[in-house]
C-alpha positions in Angstrom: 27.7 3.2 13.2 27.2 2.3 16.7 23.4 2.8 16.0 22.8 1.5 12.8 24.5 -1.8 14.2 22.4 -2.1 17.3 25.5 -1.5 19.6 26.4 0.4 22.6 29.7 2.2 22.7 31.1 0.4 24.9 30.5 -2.9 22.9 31.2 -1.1 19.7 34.8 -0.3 21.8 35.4 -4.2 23.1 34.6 -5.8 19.9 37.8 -3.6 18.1 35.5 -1.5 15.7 37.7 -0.2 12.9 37.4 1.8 9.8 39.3 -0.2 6.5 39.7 2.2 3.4 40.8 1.0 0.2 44.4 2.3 -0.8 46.7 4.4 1.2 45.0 7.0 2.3 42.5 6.7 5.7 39.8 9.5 4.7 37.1 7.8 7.4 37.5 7.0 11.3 35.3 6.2 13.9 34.7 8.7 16.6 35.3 6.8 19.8 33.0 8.8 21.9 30.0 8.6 19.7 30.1 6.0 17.7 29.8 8.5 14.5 31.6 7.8 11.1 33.1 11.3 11.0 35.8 12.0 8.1 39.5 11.5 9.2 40.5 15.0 6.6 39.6 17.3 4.7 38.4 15.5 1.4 38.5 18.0 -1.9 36.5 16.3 -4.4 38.6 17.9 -7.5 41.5 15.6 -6.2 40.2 12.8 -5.6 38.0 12.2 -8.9 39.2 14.9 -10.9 37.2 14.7 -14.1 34.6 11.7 -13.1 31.2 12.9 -12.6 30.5 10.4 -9.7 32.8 10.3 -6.9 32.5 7.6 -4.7 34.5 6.7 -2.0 34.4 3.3 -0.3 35.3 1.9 3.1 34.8 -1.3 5.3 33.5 -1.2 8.7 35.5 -4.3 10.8 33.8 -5.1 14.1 35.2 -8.4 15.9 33.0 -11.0 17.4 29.1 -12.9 16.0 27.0 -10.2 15.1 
């Protein structure tokens, strides 16, 4: 994340980078120390989507401050 926005870590840090999942569950966070989106669990595919053929899984990226 930290790379494809253009952004040191630090920066990514001071500008309050956070992960925003739809619904209840936070599957994503953001790895402090490099920047990577790494997944927050374990995700098992056969719960989540159970009998869709696509499983998608969306998520917002929130960093504070003009880009």
């Amino acid at each position: 994340v930290a790379k494809d926005l253009a952004l040191q870590l630090a920066a990514l840090r001071d500008r309050g980078a956070r992960i925003l999942d739809r619904g209840r569950t936070q599957y994503f966070a953001l790895h402090a120390n490099s920047g990577h989106l790494v997944t927050a669990e374990r995700l098992d595919r056969e719960q989540l989507c159970r009998v869709m053929e696509r499983c998608v899984l969306h998520c917002e990226v929130i960093v504070e401050g003009e880009m």
